[in-house]
C-alpha positions as CSV (number, residue, x, y, z in Angstrom):
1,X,-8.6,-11.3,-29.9
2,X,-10.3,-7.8,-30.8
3,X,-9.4,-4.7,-28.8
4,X,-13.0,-3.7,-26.8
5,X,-15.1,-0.7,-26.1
6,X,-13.3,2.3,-24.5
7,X,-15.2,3.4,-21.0
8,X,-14.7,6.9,-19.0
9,X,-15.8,7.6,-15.5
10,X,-14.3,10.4,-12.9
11,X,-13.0,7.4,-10.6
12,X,-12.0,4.1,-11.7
13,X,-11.5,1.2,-8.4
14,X,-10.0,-2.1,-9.4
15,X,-11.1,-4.0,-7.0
16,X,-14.1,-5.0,-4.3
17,X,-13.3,-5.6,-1.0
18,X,-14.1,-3.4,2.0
19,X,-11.1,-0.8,0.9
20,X,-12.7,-0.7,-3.0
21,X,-16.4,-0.7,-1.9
22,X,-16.0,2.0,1.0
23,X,-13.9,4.3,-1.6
24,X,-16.4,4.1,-4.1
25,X,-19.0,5.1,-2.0
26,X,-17.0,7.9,-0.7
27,X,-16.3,9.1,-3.9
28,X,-19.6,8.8,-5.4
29,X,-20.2,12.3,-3.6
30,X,-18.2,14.0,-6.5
31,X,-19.0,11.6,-9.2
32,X,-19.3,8.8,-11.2
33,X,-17.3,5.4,-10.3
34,X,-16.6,2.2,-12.0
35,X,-15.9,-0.8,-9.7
36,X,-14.1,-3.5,-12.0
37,X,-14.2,-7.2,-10.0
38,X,-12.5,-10.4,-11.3
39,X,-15.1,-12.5,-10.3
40,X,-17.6,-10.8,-8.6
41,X,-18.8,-8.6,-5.7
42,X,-18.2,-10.1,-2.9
43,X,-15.1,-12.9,-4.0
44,X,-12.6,-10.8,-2.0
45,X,-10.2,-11.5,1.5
46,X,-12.7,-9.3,3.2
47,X,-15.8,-11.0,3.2
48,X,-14.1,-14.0,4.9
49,X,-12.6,-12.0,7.5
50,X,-13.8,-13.5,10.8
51,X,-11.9,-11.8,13.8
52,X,-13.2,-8.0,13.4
53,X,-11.7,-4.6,13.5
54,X,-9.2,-3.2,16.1
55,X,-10.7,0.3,17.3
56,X,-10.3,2.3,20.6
57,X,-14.1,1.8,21.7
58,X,-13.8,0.7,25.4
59,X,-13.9,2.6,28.1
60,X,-10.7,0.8,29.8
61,X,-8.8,1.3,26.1
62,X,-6.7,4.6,24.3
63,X,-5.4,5.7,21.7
64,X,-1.7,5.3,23.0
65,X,-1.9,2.0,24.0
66,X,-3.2,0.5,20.4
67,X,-0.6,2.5,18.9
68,X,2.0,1.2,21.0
69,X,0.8,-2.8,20.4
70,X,0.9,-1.5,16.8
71,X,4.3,0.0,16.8
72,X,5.8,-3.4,19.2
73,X,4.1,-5.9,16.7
74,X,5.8,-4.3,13.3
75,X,9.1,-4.7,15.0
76,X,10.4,-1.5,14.7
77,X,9.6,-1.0,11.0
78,X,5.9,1.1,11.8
79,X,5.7,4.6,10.7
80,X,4.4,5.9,13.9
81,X,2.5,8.8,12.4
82,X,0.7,6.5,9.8
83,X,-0.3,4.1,12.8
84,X,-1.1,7.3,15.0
85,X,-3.3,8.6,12.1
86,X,-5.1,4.6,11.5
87,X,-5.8,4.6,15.0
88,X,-6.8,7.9,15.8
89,X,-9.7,7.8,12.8
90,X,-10.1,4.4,13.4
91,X,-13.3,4.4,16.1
92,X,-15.2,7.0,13.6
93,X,-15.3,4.7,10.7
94,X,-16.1,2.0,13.0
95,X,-19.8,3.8,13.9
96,X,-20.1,4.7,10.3
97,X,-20.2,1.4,9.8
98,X,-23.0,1.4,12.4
99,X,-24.8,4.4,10.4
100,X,-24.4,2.4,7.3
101,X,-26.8,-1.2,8.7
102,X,-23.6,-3.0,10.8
103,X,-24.7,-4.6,13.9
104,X,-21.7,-5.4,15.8
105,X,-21.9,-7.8,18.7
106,X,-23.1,-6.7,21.9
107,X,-22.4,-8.0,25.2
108,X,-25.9,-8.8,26.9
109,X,-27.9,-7.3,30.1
110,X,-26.1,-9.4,32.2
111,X,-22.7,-8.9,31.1
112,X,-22.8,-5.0,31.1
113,X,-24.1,-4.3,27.6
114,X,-22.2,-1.9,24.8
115,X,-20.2,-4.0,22.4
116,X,-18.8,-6.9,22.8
117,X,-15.0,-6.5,22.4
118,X,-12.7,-9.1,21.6
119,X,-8.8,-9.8,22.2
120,X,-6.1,-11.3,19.9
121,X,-2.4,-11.9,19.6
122,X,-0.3,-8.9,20.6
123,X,-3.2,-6.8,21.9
124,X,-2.8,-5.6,25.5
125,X,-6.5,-5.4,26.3
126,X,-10.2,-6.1,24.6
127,X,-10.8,-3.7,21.2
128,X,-11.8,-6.1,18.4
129,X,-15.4,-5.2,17.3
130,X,-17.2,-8.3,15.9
131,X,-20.3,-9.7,14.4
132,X,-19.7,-13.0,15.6
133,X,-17.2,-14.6,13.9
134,X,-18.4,-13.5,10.4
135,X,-17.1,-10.0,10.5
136,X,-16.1,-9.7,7.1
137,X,-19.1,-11.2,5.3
138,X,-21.4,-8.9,7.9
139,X,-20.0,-5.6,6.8
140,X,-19.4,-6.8,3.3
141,X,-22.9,-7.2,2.9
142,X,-23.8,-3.8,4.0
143,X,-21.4,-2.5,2.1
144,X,-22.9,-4.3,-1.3
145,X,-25.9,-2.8,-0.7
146,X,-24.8,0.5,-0.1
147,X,-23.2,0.4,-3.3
148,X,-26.4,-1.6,-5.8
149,X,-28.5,1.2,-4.7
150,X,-26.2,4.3,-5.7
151,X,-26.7,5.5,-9.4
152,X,-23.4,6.9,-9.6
153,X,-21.2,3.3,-9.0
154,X,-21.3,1.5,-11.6
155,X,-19.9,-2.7,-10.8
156,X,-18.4,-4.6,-13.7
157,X,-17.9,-8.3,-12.7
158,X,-15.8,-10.7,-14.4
159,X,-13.2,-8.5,-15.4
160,X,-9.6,-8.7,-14.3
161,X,-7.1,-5.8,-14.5
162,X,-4.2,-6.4,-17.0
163,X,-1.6,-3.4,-17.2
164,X,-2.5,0.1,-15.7
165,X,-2.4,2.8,-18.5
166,X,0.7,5.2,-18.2
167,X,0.7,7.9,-21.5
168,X,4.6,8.4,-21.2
169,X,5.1,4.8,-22.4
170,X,3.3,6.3,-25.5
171,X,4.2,10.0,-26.1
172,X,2.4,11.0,-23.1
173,X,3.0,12.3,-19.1
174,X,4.1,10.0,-16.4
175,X,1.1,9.6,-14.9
176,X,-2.0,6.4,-14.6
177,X,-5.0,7.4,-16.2
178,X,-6.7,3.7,-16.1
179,X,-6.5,0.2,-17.3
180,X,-6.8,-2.2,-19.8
181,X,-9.0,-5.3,-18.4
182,X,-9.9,-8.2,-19.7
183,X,-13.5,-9.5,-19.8
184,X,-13.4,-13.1,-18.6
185,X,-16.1,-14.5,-20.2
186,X,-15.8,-12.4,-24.0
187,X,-12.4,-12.2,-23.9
188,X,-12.3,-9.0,-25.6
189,X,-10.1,-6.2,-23.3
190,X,-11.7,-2.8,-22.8
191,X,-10.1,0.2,-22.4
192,X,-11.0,1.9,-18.8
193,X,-10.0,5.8,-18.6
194,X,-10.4,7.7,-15.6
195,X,-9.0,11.2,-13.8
196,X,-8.2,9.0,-10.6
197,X,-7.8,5.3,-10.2
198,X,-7.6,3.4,-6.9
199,X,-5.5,-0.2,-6.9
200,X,-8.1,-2.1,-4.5
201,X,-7.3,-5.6,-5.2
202,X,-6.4,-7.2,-1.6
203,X,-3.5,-9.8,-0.9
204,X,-1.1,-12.0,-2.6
205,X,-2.0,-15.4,-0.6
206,X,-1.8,-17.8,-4.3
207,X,1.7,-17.1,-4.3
208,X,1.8,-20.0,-1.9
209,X,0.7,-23.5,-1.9
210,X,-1.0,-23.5,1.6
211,X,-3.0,-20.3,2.1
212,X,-6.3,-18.7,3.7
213,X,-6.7,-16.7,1.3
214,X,-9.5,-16.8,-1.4
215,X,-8.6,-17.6,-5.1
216,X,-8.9,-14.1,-6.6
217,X,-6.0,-12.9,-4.2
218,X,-3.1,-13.3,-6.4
219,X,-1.3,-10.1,-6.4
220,X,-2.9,-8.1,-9.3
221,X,-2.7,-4.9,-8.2
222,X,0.8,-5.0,-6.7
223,X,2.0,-6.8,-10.0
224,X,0.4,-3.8,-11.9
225,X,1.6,-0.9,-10.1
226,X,5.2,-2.4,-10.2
227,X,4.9,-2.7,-14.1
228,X,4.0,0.5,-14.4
229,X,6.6,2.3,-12.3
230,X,5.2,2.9,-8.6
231,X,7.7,2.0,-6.2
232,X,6.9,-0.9,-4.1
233,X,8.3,-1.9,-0.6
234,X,8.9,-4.2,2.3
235,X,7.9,-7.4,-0.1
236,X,9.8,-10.2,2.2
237,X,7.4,-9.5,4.7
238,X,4.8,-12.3,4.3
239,X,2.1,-12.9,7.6
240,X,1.7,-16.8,8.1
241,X,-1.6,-16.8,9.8
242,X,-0.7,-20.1,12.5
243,X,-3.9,-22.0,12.4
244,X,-5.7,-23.1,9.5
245,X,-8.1,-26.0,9.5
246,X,-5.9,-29.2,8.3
247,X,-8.3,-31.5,6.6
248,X,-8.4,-33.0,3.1
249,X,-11.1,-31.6,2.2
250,X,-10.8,-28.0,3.4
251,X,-9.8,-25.7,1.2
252,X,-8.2,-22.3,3.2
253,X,-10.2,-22.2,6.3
254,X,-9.1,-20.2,8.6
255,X,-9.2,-20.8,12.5
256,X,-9.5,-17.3,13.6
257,X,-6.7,-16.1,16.3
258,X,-10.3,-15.3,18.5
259,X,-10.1,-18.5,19.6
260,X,-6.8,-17.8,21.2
261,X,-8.0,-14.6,22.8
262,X,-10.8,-16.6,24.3
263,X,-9.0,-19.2,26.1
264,X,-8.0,-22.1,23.4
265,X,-4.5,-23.3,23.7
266,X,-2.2,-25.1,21.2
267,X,-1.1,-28.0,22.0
268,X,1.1,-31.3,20.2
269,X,-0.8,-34.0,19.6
270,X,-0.1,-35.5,23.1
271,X,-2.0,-33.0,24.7
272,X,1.0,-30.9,25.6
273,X,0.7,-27.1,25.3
274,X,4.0,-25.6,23.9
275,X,3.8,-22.0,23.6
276,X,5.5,-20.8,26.8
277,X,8.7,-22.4,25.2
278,X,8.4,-19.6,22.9
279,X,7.0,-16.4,24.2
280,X,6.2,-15.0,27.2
281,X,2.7,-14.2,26.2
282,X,2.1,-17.5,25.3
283,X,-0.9,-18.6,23.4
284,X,-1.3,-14.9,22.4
285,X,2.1,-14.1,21.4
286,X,2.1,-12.1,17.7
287,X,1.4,-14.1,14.7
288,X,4.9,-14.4,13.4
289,X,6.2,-16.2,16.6
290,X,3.4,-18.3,17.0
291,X,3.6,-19.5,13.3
292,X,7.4,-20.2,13.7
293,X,6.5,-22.1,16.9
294,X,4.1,-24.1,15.5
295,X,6.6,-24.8,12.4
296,X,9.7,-25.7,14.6
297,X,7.4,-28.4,16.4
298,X,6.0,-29.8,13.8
299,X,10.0,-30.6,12.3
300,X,10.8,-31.2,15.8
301,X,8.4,-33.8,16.4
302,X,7.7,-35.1,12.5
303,X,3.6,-34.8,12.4
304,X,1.5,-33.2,10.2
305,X,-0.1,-30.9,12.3
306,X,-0.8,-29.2,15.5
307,X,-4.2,-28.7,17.9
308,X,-5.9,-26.0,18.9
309,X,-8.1,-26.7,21.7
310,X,-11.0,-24.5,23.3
311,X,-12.7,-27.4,24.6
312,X,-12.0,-26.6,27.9
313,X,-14.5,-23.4,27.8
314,X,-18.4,-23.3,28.5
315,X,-19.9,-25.3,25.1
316,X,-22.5,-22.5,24.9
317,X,-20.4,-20.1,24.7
318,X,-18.4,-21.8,22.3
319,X,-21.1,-22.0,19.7
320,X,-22.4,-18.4,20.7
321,X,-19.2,-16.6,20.3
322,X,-18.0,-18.6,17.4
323,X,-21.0,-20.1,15.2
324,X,-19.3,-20.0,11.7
325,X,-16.3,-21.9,12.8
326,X,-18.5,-24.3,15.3
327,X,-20.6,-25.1,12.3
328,X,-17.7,-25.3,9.6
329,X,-15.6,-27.5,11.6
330,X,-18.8,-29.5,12.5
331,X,-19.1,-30.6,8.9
332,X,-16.0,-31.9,8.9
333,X,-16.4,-33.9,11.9
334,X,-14.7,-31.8,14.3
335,X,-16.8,-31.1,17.5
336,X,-14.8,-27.5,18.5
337,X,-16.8,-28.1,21.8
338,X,-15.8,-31.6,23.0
339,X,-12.2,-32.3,20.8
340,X,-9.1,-30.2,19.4
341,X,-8.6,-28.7,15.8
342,X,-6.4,-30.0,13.9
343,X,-4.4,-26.8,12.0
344,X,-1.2,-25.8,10.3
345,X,0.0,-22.4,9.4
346,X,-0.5,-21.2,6.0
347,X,0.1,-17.8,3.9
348,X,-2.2,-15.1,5.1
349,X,-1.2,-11.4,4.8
350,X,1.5,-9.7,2.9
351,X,3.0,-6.7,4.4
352,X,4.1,-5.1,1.8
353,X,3.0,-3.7,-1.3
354,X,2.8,-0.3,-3.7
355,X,4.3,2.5,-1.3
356,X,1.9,5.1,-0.1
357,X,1.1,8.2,1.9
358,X,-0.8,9.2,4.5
359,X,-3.3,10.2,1.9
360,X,-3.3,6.6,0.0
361,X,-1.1,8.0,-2.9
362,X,1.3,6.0,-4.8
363,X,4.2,7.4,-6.3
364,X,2.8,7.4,-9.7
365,X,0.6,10.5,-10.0
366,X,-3.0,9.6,-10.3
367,X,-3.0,6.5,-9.1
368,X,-4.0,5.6,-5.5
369,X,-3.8,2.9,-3.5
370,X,-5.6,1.1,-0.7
371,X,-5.8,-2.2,1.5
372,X,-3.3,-5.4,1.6
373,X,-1.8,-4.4,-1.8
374,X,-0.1,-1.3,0.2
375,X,2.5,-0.7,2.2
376,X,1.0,2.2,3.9
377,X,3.9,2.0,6.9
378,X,1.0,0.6,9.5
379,X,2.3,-2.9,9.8
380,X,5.7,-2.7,9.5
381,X,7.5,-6.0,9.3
382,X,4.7,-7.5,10.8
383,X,0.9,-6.8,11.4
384,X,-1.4,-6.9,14.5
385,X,-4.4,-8.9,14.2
386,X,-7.2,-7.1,12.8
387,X,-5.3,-4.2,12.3
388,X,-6.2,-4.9,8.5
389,X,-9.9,-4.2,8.2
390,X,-9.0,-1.1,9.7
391,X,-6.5,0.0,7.3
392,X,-8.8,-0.5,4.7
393,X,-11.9,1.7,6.0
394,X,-9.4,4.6,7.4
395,X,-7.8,5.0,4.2
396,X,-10.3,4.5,1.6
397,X,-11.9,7.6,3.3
398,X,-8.8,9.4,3.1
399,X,-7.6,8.4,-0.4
400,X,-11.1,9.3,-1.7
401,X,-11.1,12.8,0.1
402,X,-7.4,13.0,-1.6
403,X,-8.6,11.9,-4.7
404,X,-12.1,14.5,-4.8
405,X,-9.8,17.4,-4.2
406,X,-7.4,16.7,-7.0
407,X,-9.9,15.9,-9.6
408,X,-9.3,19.3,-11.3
409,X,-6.1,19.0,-11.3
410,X,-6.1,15.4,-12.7
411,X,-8.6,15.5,-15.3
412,X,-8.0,13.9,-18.3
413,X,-8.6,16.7,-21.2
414,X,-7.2,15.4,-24.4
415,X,-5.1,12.4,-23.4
416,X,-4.8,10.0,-26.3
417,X,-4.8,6.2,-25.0
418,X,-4.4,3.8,-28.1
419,X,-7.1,0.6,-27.3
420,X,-5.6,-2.4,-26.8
421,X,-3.4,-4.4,-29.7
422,X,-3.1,-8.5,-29.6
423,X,-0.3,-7.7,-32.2
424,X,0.2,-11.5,-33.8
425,X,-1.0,-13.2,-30.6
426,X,-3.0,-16.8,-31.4
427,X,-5.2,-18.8,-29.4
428,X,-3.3,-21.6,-27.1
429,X,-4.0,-25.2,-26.8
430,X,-1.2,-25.5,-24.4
431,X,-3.0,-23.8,-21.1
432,X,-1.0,-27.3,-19.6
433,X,2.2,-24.8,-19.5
434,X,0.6,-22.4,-17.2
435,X,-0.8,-25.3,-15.1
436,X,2.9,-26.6,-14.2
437,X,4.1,-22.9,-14.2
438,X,1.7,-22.3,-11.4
439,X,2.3,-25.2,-9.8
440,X,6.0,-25.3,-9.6
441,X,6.0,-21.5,-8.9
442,X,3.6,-22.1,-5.6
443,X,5.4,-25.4,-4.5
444,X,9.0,-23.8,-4.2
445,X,7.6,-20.7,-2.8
446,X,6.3,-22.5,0.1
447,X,9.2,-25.2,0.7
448,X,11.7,-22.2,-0.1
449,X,10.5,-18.8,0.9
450,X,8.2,-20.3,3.5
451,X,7.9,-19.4,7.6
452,X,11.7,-19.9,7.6
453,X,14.1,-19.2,5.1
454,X,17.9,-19.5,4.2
455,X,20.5,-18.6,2.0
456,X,20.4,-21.9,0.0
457,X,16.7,-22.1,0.0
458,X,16.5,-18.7,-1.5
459,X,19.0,-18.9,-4.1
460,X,17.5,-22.2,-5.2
461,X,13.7,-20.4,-5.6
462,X,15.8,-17.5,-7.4
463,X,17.1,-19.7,-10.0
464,X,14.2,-21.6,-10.4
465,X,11.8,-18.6,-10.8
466,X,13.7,-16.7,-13.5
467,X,14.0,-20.2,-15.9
468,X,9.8,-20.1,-15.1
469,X,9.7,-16.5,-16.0
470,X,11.0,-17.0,-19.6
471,X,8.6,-19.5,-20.1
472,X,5.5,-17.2,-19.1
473,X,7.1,-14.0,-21.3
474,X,7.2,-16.3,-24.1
475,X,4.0,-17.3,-23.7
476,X,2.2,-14.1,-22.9
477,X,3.6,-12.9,-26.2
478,X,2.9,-15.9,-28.6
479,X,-0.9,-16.4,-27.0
480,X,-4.3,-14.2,-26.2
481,X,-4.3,-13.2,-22.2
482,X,-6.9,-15.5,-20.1
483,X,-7.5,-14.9,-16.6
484,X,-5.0,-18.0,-16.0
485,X,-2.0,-16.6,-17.9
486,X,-2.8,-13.1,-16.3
487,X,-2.6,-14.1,-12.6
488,X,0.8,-16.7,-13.5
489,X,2.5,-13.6,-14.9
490,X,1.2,-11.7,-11.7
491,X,2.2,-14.0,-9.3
492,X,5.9,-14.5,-10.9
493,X,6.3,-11.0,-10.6
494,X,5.3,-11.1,-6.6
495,X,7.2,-14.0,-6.4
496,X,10.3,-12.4,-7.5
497,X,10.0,-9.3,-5.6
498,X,9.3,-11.1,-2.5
499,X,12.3,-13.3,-3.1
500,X,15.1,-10.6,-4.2
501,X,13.5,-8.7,-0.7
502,X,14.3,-11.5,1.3
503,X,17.8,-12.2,0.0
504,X,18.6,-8.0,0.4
505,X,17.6,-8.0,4.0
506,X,20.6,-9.4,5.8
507,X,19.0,-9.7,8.9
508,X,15.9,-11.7,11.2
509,X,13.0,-9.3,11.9
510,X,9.3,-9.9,12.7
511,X,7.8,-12.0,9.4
512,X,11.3,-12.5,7.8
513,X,13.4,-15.1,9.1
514,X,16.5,-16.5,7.6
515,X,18.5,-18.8,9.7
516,X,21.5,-17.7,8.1
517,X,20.7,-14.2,9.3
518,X,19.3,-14.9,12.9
519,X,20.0,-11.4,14.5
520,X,18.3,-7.7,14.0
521,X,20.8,-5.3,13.5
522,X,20.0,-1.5,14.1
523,X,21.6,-0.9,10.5
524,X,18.7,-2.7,8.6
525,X,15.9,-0.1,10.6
526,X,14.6,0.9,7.0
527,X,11.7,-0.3,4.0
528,X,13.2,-2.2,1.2
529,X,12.3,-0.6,-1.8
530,X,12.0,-1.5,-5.3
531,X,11.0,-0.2,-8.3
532,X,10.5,-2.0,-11.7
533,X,14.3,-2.6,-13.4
534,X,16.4,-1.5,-10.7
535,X,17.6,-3.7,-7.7
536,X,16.4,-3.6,-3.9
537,X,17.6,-0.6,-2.0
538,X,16.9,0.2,2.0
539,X,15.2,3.5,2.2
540,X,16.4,5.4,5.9
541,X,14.9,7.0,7.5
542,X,12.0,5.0,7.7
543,X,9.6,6.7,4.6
544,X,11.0,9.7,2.8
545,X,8.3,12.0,1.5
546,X,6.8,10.7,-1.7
């Protein structure tokens, strides 16, 4: 495999969801920006984001009250002046948005007008602004447009990040001045410099054998960042979103939690609703309780699924409110109108992620940060629905501001970056290794560092892991890097981190529960941190300075 073309640009995004897109626009005011995508444009979590974005728009809503939904959600692991900060700037990057072409949904004459406002687990009133239920795709779109028509982003599809360059691992300063990447379809890995590079590349969901998310999210940019030295924290914190279609043929659809906020209830498959069993709040208690509900029933009683059942509310506006999921289900000969969905939970959101500031900085200088590969301190052990859209758009603004005002003080100058060396590598005919590598990886992951967790199950997924792990070093080694070999070694190193997290944490608390460890004890109030060759550690107070 030869080395590729070098490439140099002012700001350098890995990634293309909402948080990579709105940065690169952002930036674009100070100069040029290369957008690298694995696939392409628009394969991210965020375009199939359905529920919306949590903002302080109506009139009956303030600031204090989301931050204190935020704060109870994250179960006591929240850095209140990040969520104070998300919140507060939240509502102004909504109606950008709206100045860029978003057309939220907007209650009609009848109903009052202004927009149409949604509720979801652990919200205390109506703040979820929506296009439907297609909220994601909707802005995504916008956004994509935004960013063909500037001159000064420049979008490379089909190329996935590798290793994030760092000079002191060559003679240099500890610092990121870019990546190499592989192009996908060539196979030739090009050499991508820039002053300031953002780590835009969404969730972790493949980790898991049941998920929502979409294929690309397999942990790239947290995998990179660990690699190359940034701190990384709060990795045992892993959102199980509760309802996801169960049917053979489909693939990660999710059943958004809007459902719930409009009036569906779960129920067993004898009709009976189970939820107040479990929280007070019932059918719109916080994701991690209702996930662990719908898990204990589903051992409790021995079937494969649960329902979710809205059948009960007007069929118009059913199909109005909800037209994605109406006609998704429809196809697979589920009438959300007339009968229950049939769902199970499934990986969603990970919590945790590179450590960052309130400005989107990692600890590795030049080198920022943004989205579901973070852990910003907004969600704490556990994150309030649609809470995550909003992350994204608050602090791509603010990590792009960050990153303007340092470009003089980050440009490159005469940095040396050697191009990329395959050293004795060979072509494989033996891709069948990272095949079962992947699939045993995903399959204990889920049945041992699942929705609930113990001791045994934990030690067992330990000892499997690092015998898997020798295999992939070997191999990554001995063979040219392919887009498969790149995301198995990515998602073995999130894999291990989220497993030596969730042994370290002796305790219960909001998306990590062990049974062996039922209680929360004031004593484990801090982040688990890690960085690469050193063991876990619990950072207290919650988020020194960086």
């Amino acid at each position: 495999m030869a080395a590729g073309t070098t490439h140099s640009s002012k700001f350098l995004v890995i990634g293309s969801g909402i948080a990579g897109l709105s940065f690169a626009l952002e930036a674009s005011r100070e100069g040029p920006v290369t957008v690298l995508t694995k696939r392409g444009i628009g394969d991210s979590a965020s375009a199939v984001a359905q529920g919306g974005i949590a903002a302080v728009l109506g009139e009956r809503d303030s600031v204090e009250s989301h931050v204190q939904d935020t704060l109870k959600a994250g179960a006591g692991l929240c850095r209140e002046d990040i969520v104070r900060v998300t919140v507060t700037e939240g509502p102004e990057r909504v109606r950008e948005l709206e100045r860029l072409g978003v057309v939220f949904s907007h209650r009609n004459e009848e109903e009052g007008g202004g927009l149409d406002l949604g509720r979801e687990g652990g919200h205390s009133t109506r703040r979820i602004a929506h296009v439907a239920d297609t909220t994601g795709r909707s802005v995504m779109d916008v956004l994509m447009a935004r960013v063909r028509e500037n001159p000064a982003i420049r979008v490379v599809d089909g190329t996935m990040g590798i290793d994030l360059i760092v000079p002191s691992k060559f003679g240099g300063e500890e610092r990121c001045v870019g990546c190499y990447a592989l192009d996908v379809e060539t196979g030739l890995v090009h050499t991508y410099l820039a002053a300031s590079t953002l780590v835009a590349t969404g969730g972790a969901g493949k980790v898991y054998l049941y998920t929502s998310n979409p294929d690309v999210a397999s942990g790239d940019g947290v995998a990179m960042g660990y690699r190359a030295g940034a701190l990384v924290a709060n990795m045992e914190f892993f959102q199980f979103h509760p309802t996801c279609l169960y049917h053979p043929r489909a693939k990660s659809f999710l059943i958004s939690e809007a459902l719930r906020g409009e009036g569906a209830v779960l129920r067993t498959l004898d009709g009976k609703a189970f939820m107040e069993r479990y929280h007070e709040d019932r059918d719109l208690a916080p994701r991690d309780i209702v996930a662990r509900a719908i898990d204990s029933e589903l051992k409790r009683i021995g079937d494969d699924h649960v329902n979710l059942d809205i059948s009960g509310q007007d069929d118009a506006f059913v199909r109005r409110r909800f037209p994605f999921i109406y006609e998704q289900c429809l196809r697979f000969g589920v009438d959300i109108t007339r009968e229950p969905i049939p769902v199970v939970p499934a990986a969603h959101y990970h919590c945790g992620g590179l450590m960052t500031d309130e400005h989107g900085r990692t600890t590795l200088r030049g080198l920022w940060a943004v989205g579901e590969c973070t852990c910003s301190g907004l969600h704490g052990a556990n994150r309030l629905a649609s809470n995550s859209l909003l992350e994204g758009l608050v602090f791509s603004h603010r990590s792009a501001l960050n990153a303007m005002s340092m470009l003089d003080e980050l440009e490159m100058g005469a940095v040396s970056v050697p191009t990329w060396d395959p050293g004795s590598a060979t072509h494989s005919d033996e891709s069948v290794v990272v095949t079962q590598d992947w699939d045993e990886i995903r399959r204990f992951m889920w049945n041992y560092v699942g929705i609930v967790r113990t001791d045994q199950r934990l030690d067992r997924a330990r000892r499997r892991l690092r015998l898997v792990e020798e295999e992939i070093r070997e191999y990554y080694w001995n063979y040219h890097v392919t887009s498969d070999l790149l995301e198995l070694r990515n998602i073995a190193t999130i894999s291990g981190l989220i497993i030596e997290s969730a042994i370290f944490r002796r305790e219960s608390r909001g998306l990590h529960h062990n049974s062996d460890c039922p209680g929360t004890g004031e004593e484990w109030l801090g982040e688990t941190v890690m960085r690469y060759g050193m063991e876990p550690r619990l950072e207290r107070p919650i988020r020194a300075a960086l």
